[in-house]
C-alpha positions in Angstrom: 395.4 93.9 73.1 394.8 94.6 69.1 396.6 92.6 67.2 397.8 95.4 65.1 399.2 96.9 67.9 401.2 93.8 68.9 402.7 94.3 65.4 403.5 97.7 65.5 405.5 97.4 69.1 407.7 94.0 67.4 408.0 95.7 64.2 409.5 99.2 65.9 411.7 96.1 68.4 413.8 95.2 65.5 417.0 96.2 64.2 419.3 94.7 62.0 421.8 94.5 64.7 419.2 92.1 66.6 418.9 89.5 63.8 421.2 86.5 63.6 423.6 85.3 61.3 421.2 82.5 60.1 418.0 84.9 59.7 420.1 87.1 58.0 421.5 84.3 55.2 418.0 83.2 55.3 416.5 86.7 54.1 419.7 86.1 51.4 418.5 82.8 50.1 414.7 83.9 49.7 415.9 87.1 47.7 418.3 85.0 45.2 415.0 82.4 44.9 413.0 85.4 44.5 415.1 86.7 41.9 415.4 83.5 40.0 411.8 82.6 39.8 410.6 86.2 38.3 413.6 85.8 35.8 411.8 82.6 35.0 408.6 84.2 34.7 409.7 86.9 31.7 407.8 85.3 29.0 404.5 84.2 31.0 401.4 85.7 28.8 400.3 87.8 31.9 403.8 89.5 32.3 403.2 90.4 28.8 399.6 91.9 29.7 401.7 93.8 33.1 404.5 95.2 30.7 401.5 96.6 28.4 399.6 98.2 31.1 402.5 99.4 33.0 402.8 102.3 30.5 399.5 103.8 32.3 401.6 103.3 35.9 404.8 106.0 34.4 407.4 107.0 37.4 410.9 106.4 38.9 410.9 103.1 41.0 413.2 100.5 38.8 411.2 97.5 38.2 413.4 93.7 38.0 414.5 93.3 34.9 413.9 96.9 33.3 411.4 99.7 33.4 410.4 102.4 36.0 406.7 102.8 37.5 405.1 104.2 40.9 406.0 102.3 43.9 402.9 100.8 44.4 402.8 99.4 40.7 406.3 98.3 40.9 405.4 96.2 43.8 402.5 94.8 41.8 405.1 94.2 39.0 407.8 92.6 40.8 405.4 90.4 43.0 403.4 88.9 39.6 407.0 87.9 38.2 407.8 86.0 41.8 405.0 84.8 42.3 403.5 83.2 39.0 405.7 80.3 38.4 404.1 78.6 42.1 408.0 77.6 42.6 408.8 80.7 45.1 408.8 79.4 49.0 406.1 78.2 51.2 404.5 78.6 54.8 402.1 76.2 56.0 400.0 75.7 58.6 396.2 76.6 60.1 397.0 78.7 56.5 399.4 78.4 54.0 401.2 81.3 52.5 404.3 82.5 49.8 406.0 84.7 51.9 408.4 86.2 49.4 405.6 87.8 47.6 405.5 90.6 49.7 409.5 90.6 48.6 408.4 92.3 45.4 407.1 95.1 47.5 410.2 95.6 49.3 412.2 96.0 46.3 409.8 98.4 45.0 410.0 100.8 48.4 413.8 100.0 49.3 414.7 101.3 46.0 412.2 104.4 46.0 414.1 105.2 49.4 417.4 104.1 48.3 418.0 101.7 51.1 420.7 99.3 51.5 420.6 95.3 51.5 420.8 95.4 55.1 417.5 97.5 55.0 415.3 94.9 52.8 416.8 92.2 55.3 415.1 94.0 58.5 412.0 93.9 56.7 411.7 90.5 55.4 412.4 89.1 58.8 409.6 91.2 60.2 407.1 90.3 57.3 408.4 86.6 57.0 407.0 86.6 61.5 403.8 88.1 60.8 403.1 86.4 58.1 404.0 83.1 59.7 401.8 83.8 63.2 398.8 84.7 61.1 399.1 81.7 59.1 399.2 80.1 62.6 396.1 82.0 63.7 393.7 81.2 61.8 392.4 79.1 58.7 391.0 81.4 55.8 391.3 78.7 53.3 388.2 76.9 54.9 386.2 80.3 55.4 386.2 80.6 51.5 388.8 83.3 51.7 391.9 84.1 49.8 396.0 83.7 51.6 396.5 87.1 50.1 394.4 88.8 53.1 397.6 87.8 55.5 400.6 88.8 52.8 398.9 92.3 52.8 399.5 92.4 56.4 402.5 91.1 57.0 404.0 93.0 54.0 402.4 96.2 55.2 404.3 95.1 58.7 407.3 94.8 56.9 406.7 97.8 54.4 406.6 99.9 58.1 409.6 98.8 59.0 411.3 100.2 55.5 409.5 103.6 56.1 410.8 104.0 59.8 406.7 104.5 60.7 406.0 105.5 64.6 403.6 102.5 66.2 400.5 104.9 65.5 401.8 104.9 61.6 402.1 101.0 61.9 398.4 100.7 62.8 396.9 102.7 60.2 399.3 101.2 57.6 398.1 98.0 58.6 394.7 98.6 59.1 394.7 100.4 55.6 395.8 97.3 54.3 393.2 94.5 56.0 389.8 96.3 56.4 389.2 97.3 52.8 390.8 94.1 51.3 389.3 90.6 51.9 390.4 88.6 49.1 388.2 85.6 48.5 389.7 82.4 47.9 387.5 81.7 44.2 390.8 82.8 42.9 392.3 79.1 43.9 388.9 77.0 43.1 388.4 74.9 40.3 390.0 76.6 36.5 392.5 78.8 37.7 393.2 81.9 36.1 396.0 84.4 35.9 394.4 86.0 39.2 396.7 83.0 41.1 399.5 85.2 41.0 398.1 88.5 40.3 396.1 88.2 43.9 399.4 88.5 45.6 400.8 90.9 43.2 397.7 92.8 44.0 398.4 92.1 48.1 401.7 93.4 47.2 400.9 96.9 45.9 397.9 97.6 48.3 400.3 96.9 51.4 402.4 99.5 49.8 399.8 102.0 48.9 398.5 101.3 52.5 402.5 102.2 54.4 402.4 104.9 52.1 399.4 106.8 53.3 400.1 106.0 56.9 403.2 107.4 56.4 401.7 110.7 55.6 399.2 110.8 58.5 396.3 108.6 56.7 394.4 107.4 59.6 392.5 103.7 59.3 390.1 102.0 61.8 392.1 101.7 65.6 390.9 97.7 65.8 391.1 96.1 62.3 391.4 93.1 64.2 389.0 93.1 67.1 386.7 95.9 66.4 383.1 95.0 66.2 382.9 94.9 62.6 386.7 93.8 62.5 388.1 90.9 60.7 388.2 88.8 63.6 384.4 89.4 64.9 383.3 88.9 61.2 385.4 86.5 59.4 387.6 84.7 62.1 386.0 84.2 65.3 388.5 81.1 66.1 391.2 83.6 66.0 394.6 82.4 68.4 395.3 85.6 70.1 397.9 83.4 72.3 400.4 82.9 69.0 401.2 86.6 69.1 402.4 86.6 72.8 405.5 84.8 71.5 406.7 87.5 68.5 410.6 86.4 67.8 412.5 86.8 64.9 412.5 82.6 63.8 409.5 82.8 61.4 411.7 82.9 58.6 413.1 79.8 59.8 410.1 77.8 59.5 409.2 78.2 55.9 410.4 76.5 53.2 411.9 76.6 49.5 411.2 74.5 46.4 413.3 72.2 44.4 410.1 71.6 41.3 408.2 74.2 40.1 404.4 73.4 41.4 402.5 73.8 44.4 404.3 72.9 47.6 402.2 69.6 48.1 402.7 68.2 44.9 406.6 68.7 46.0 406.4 65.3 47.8 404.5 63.8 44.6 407.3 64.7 41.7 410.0 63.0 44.2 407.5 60.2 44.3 407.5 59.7 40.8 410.7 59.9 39.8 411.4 57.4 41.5 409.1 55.1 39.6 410.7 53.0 37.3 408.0 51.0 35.5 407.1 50.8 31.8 403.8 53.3 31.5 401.8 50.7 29.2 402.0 48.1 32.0 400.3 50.4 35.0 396.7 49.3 35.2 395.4 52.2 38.3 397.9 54.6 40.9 396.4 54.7 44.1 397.6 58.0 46.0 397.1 58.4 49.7 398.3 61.9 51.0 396.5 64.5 53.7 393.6 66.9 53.6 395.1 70.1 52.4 396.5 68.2 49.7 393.5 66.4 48.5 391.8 69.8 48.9 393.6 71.9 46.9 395.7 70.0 44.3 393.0 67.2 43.7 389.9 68.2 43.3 387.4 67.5 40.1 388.4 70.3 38.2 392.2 68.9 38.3 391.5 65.9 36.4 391.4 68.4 33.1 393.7 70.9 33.2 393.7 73.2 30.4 396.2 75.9 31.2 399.5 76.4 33.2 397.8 77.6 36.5 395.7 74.9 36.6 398.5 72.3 35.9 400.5 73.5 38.6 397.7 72.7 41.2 397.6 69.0 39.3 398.5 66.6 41.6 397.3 64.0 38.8 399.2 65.7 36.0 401.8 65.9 38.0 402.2 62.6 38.9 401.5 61.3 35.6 404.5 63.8 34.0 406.7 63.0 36.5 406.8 59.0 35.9 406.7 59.3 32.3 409.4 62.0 32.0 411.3 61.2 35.0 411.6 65.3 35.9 409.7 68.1 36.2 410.3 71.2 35.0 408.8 74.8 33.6 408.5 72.1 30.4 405.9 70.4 31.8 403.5 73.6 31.9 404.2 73.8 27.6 400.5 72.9 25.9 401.6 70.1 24.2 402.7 68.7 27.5 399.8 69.4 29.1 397.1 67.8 26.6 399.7 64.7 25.7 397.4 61.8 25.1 399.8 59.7 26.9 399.9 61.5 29.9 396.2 62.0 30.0 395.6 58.7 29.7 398.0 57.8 32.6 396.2 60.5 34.5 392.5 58.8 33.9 394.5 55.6 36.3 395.2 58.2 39.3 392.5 58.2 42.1 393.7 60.4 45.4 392.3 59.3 48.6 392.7 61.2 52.1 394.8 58.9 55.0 393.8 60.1 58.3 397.3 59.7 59.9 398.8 62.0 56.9 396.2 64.2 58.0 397.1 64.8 61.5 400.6 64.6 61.3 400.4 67.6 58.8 402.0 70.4 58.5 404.8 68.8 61.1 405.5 66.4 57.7 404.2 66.4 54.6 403.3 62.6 53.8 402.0 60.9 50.7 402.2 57.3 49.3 402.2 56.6 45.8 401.0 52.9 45.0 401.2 51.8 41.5 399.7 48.4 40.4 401.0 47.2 37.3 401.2 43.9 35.1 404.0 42.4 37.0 402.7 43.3 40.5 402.6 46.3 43.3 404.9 49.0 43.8 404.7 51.5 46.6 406.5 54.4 47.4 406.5 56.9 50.0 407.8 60.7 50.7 407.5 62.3 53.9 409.5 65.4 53.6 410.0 66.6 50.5 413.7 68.2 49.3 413.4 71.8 50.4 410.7 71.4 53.1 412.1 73.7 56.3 412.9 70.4 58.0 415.2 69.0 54.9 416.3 72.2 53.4 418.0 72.8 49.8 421.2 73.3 50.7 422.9 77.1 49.2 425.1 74.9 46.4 421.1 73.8 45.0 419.3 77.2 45.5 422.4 78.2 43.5 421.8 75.9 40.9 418.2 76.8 40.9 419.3 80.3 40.2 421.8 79.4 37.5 419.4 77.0 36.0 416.5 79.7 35.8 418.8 81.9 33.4 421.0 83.8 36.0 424.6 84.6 36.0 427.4 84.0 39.0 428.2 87.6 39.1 424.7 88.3 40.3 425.1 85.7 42.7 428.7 87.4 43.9 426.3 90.3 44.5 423.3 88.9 46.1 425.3 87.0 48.6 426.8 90.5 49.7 423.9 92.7 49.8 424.2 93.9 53.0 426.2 97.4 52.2 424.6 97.8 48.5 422.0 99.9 47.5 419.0 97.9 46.8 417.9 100.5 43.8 421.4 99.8 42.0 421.2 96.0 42.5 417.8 96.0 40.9 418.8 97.7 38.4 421.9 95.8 37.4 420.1 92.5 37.2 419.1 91.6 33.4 416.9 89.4 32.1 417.3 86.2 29.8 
């Protein structure tokens, strides 16, 4: 059976009435965290650039934090703010994933409809599973392709939900959504760019434009999965049908939040380091042993010399060498003078990052790596294997509160967030304020 068929039937299975009180409080925590990290984001240089060109985009969706723009930019808009920080939650697996980017879209269409909370709630716990079974699928990261290719999908999924589309409308929305945009993964290699959050931003809005059309009787290729020229044939021939025999409504459930603002394997690496108490002049090299993915992604050449916040963020060596020497690590760290400190370049030039086989297969089930510092006075060696915030030692609600609060929100917001369930989602977004 096409996959996006399989989609269609689970998306047009749920109802609010069929989710459970922990999915549901779930969905709540990812919007506060989604909230918070775009209120963080207000002064980033490319949310600068967005409010510029968003005069071009002029219509009547609210966008967070002020403004009104088309649906599909708004999505775009909202999905940049949540996602450009890297401190919004995390799938991984075959694939990792953000899945509350495609939040930003669902703020964008709930509020063009004038849904409820109750509304954006269905649809996150229908993106939040599709997202999660591709991811579980199928590797794109290996193929040279980008994560964005499954948010577009799963947001599209839960985008059809919002619309109330018919199974035949699912399909197309979805298929409009995957055939024409295969995002390549250059956008995470080497010198990142402001394309690291602007990919899913850009997921965001074609998902939308995508359920849009479908809704009014756009047709898309049938088999956007397993035609002959479909994405599975062409890009993903090792494609596990069997994962989407077993749609449910957990996927949420197995995703996780952050407590640091970087990317989710260097989680385990700032909890490493503040926990090393040692004079900096006195550490002579930092062996670090963690698992593929991480090596892969976070510690490549290019990470030895990071020159900008995106690239920082995928540091594991800047990371580590901020963390010890500042004993925290927070949106700080990503200032310039931070980033080309002689002292913490110099501590950096100590790190060398090896892959341990054993960290390797036991990943994604734990996320393992050892930090071992030699120094003057001998060896220290420490070692995370879940970090704070990983889905099997969550954040608990008091510190995704604190997250909130600490990213320049108020408790009132909070009041409301918590009950979201009866409120219209277009007068919540428009109440919340910036900095």
């Amino acid at each position: 059976m096409e996959i996006a068929e399989k989609i269609a039937d689970f998306v047009n299975s749920v109802s609010y009435e069929s989710l459970s009180d922990k999915i549901i409080h779930e969905a709540k925590r990812r919007i506060i965290d989604s909230i918070a990290v775009a209120r963080g984001a207000l002064n980033s240089p490319p949310h600068l650039v967005n409010k510029n060109v968003m005069k071009y985009f002029q219509g009547d969706v609210p966008l967070l934090f002020g403004g009104y723009s088309t649906p599909d930019f708004a999505s775009y808009y909202n999905t940049f703010l949540i996602r450009y920080l890297d401190f919004n939650d995390t799938y991984l697996s075959k694939e990792p994933l953000h899945p509350s980017d495609m939040i930003g879209a669902f703020l964008s269409v709930s509020s063009l409809l004038d849904l409820k909370g109750k509304d954006i709630i269905e649809a996150i716990a229908v993106g939040y599973e599709i997202g999660v079974k591709l991811c579980d699928a199928t590797s794109l990261r290996k193929k040279g392709y980008d994560h964005v290719t499954f948010l577009q999908v799963a947001a599209a999924a839960g985008l059809a939900k919002l619309l109330r589309l018919s199974s035949k409308e699912t399909i197309n929305a979805i298929s409009l959504a995957l055939v024409p945009n295969i995002a390549l993964r250059e956008t995470r290699s080497g010198e990142l760019s402001m394309w690291k959050a602007g990919a899913a931003a850009d997921a965001s809005r074609k998902a939308t434009f995508a359920a849009i059309l479908a809704k009014f009787g756009l047709t898309g290729p049938s088999k956007p999965f397993s035609g002959k020229m479909g994405f599975v044939n062409v890009i993903a021939k090792d494609f596990d049908y069997s994962v989407f025999n077993n749609l449910s409504l957990d996927g949420i459930l197995k995703t996780s939040m952050k407590k640091y603002p970087v990317e989710y394997h260097a989680e385990a690496v700032v909890e490493a380091g503040k926990s090393i108490n040692l004079n900096v002049d006195d550490i002579v090299k930092i062996d670090v042993e963690t698992y593929e993915a991480a090596k892969t992604i976070i510690a490549d050449e290019e990470k030895w010399n990071p020159t900008n916040k995106e690239t920082a963020d995928h540091s594991l060596p800047y990371i580590l060498a901020y963390t010890i020497i500042k004993k925290d690590f927070w949106l700080d760290a990503y200032d310039s003078e931070a980033i080309f400190n002689d002292k913490i370049r110099s501590l950096m030039r100590k790190i060398s990052v090896y892959e341990n086989e054993n960290y390797t297969n036991i990943y994604p089930k734990e996320l393992p790596v050892k930090v071992i510092v030699y120094s003057n006075k001998g060896k220290d060696e420490v070692e995370v294997r879940n970090p704070r915030g990983y889905y099997n030692n969550p954040m608990s609600d008091e510190e995704v509160e604190e997250k909130y609060l600490r990213l320049g929100g108020k408790k009132e917001e909070l009041n409301i967030l918590w009950n979201i369930e009866e409120l219209k989602v277009r007068e919540i977004v428009t109440s919340i304020k910036g900095i």
